[in-house]
DONUGU-644791 format. One record per residue (C-alpha): x, y, z; residue number from 1. Coordinates in pm, whole numbers, always signed. Layout:
residues N
      X      Y      Z resi
      X      Y      Z  NUM
...
END
This chain:
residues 291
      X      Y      Z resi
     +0     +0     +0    1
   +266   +213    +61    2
   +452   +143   -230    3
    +94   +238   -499    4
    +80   +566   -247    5
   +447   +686   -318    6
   +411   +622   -651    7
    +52   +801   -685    8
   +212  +1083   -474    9
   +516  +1138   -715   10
   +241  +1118  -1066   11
    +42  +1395   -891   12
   +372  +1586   -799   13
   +442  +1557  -1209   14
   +103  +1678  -1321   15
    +47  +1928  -1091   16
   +409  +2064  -1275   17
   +300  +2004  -1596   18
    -38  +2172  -1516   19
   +128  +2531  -1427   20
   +358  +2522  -1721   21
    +33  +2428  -1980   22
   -133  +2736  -1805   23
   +138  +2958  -1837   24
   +194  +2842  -2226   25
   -213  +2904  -2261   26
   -253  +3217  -2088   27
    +47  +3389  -2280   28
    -79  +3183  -2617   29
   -455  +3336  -2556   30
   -285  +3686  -2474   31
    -88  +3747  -2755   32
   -445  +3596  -2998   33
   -653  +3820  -2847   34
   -416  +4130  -2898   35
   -317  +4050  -3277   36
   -623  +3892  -3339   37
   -492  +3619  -3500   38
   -690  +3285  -3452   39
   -418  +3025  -3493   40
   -270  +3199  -3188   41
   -612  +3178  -2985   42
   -690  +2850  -3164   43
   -332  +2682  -3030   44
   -393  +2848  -2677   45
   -738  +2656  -2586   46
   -515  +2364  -2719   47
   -267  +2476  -2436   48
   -561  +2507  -2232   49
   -667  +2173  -2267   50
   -343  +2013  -2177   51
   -368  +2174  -1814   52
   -711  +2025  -1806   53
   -585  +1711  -1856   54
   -350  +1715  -1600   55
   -682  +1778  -1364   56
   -867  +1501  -1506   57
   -532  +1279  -1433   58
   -479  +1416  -1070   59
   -880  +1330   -970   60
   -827   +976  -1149   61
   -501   +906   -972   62
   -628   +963   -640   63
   -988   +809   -749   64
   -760   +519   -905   65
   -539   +515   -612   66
   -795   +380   -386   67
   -737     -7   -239   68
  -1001   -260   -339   69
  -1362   -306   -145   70
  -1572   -520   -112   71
  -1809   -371   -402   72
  -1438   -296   -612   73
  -1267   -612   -574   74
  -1069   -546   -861   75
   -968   -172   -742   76
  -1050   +165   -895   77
   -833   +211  -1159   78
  -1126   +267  -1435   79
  -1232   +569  -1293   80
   -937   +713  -1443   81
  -1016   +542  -1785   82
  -1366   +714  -1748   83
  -1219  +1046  -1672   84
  -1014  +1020  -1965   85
  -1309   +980  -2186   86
  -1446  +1302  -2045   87
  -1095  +1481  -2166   88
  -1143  +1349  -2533   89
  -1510  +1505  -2554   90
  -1437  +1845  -2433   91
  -1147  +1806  -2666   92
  -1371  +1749  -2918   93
  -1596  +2015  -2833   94
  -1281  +2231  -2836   95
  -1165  +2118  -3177   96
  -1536  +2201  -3341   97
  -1511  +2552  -3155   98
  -1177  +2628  -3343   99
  -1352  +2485  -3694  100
  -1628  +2721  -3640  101
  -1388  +3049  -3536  102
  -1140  +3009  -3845  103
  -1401  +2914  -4068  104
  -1616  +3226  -4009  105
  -1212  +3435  -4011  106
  -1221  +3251  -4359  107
  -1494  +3427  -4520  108
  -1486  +3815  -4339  109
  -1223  +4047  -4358  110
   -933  +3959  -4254  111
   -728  +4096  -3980  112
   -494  +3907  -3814  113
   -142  +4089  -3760  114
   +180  +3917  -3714  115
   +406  +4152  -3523  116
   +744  +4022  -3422  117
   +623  +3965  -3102  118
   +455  +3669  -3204  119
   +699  +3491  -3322  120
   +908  +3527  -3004  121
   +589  +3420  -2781  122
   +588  +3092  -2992  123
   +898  +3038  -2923  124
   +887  +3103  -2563  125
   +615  +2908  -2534  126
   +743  +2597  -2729  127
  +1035  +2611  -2539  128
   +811  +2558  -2208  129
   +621  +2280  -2392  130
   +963  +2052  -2468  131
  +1061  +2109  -2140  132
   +724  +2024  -2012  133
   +748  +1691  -2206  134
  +1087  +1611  -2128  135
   +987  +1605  -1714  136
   +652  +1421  -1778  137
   +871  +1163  -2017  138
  +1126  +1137  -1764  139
   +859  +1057  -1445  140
   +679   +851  -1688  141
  +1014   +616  -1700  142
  +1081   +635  -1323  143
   +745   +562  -1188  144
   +628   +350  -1468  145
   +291   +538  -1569  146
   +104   +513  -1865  147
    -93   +797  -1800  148
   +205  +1055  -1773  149
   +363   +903  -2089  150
    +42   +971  -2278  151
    +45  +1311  -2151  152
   +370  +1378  -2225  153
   +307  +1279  -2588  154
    -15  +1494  -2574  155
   +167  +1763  -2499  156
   +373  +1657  -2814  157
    +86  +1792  -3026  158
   +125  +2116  -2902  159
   +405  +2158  -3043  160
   +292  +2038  -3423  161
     +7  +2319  -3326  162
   +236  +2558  -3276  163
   +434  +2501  -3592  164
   +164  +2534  -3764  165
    +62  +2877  -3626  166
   +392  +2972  -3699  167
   +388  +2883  -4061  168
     +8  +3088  -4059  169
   +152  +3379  -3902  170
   +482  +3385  -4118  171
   +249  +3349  -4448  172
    +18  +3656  -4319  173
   +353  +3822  -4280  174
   +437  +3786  -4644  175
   +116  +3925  -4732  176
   -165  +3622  -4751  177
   -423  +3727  -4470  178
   -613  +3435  -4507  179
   -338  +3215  -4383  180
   -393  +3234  -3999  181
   -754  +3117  -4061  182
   -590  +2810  -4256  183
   -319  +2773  -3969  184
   -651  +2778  -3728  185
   -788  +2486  -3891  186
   -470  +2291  -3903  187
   -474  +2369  -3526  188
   -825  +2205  -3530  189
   -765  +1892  -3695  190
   -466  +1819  -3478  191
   -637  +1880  -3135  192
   -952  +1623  -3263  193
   -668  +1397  -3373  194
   -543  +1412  -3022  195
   -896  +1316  -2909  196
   -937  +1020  -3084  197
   -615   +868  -3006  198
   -682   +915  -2598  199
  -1042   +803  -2680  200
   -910   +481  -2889  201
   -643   +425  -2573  202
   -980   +439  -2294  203
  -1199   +232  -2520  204
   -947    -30  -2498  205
   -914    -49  -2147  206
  -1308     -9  -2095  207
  -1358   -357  -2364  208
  -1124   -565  -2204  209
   -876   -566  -2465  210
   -570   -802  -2494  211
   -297   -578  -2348  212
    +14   -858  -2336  213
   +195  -1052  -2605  214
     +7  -1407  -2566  215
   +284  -1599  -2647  216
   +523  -1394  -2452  217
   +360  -1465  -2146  218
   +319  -1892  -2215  219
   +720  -1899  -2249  220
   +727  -1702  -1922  221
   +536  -1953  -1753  222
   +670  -2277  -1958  223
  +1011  -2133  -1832  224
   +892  -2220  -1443  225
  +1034  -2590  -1353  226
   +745  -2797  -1311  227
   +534  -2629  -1604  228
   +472  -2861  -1884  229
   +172  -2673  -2028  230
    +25  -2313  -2083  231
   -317  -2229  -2294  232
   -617  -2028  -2193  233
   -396  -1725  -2134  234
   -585  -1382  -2083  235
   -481  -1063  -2024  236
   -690   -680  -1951  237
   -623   -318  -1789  238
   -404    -43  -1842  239
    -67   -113  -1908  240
    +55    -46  -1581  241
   -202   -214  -1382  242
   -295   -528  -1588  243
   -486   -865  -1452  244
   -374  -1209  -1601  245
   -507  -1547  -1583  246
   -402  -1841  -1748  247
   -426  -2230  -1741  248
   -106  -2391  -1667  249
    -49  -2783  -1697  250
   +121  -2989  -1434  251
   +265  -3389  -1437  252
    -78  -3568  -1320  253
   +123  -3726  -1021  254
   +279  -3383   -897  255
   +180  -3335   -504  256
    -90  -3092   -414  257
   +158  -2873   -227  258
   +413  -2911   -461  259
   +132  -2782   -770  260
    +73  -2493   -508  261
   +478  -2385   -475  262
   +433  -2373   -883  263
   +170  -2156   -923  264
   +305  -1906   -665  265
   +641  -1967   -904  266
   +434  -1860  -1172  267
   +259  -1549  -1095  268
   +580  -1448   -935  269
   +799  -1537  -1312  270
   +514  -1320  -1454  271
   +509  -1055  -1286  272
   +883  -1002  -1335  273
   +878  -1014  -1679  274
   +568   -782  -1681  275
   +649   -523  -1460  276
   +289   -362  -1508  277
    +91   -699  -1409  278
   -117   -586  -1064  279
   -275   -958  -1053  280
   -227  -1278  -1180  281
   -489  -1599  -1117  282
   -336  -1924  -1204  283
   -553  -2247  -1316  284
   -368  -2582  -1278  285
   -482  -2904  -1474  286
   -346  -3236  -1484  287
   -100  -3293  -1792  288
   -347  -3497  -2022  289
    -45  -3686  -2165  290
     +2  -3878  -1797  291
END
């Protein structure tokens, strides 16, 4: 118990980082739109917005997921996360069809969108904060082994597309072509909703119970316990860093009752070494139909 709390303590300690820095990059992102008018710059700050609110929805579903097992949770709490995380990808949808309508209307009205020098140096700024943001989120994502801040991290990756993109908008109005920042806008657009539906497609497969270990890796591991002269019926589910396994496992038909009861422990212990993510692991044992 100690052990999940330190390591809950330390992906909070990361996010709530993360979540000043994605404010910071927003707030001076929204700023500088507002004042130039340009809409890939207010378009890419929501984006920056968005990232902060992630790192809400991740520091509710870590302590939500955090929570030991009950009696009406046997299996723990971790999906609460994995529903919070569906939240995020529909009011990043929502966000993405609020940018579509913005630069779309932009599109068709006068345009007036400015691209003073100071833009380019808030971009830079700003993208500056956002590697460095991902760097630390990458780095704690090694060290305590979480999913959740690796996908972060990498969401925070987009950000940075984004802001290429508004760069290339702003540089083109620069030279003359107004309509550009609209267009950068819209690029903006497509890569936040693309960001949706890859944290929607991760949930979903958590949420259906789908295979999240190599089959066959995990049969060697267990055909590679002494004792073990059969594996099938192997199943695997979760997130990959809490995942449940169980598995049939075949043993000599004359092997002693305690002795089939040292293997299995053997076996969920080989497994969860090779599987550092694997939370549980519920071993069958069957008589070897060959005896």
């Amino acid at each position: 118990m100690g052990k999940h709390g330190t390591r809950a303590e330390g992906i909070s300690r990361a996010l709530w980082v993360t979540f000043f820095m994605n404010e910071a990059v927003a707030a001076a992102k929204l700023a500088g739109g507002y004042m130039t008018g340009s809409v890939g710059l207010v378009s890419d700050g929501f984006h920056s917005l968005f990232d902060g609110l992630t790192n809400v929805m991740g520091l509710i579903g870590v302590r939500m997921a955090s929570e030991p097992p009950d009696p009406e949770h046997p299996y723990g709490h971790r999906k609460y996360e994995t529903l919070l995380t569906v939240f995020v990808a529909a009011l990043i949808f929502l966000t993405g069809m609020e940018i579509v309508r913005h630069a779309w209307e932009t599109l068709w009205r006068e345009a007036r969108a400015e691209a003073p020098v100071g833009s380019f140096v808030l971009l830079g700024l700003t993208s500056t904060v956002n590697i460095a943001a991902m760097a630390y989120e990458l780095g704690r994502a090694r060290a305590l082994g979480s999913e959740f801040l690796r996908a972060d991290a990498l969401h925070t990756a987009s950000n940075l597309a984004a802001s290429a993109g508004v760069f290339l908008g702003l540089l083109f109005v620069r030279m003359g072509y107004p309509k550009a920042d609209a267009i950068a806008g819209l690029v903006v657009a497509v890569l936040v909703v693309r960001t949706g539906i890859e944290i929607l497609r991760g949930a979903s497969d958590v949420l259906v119970d789908r295979i999240c270990l190599d089959t066959h890796a995990l049969e060697r591991a267990c055909l590679g316990v002494d004792g073990v002269v059969g594996c099938h019926g192997v199943r695997s589910r979760g997130s990959m860093d809490h995942m449940f396994v169980d598995l049939h496992i075949q043993l000599r038909a004359d092997t002693p009752l305690d002795e089939a009861h040292r293997v299995a422990h053997a076996v969920q212990a080989r497994v969860k070494a090779e599987f550092p993510g694997v939370a549980e692991v519920l071993v069958h044992m069957e008589p070897d139909g060959n005896d």
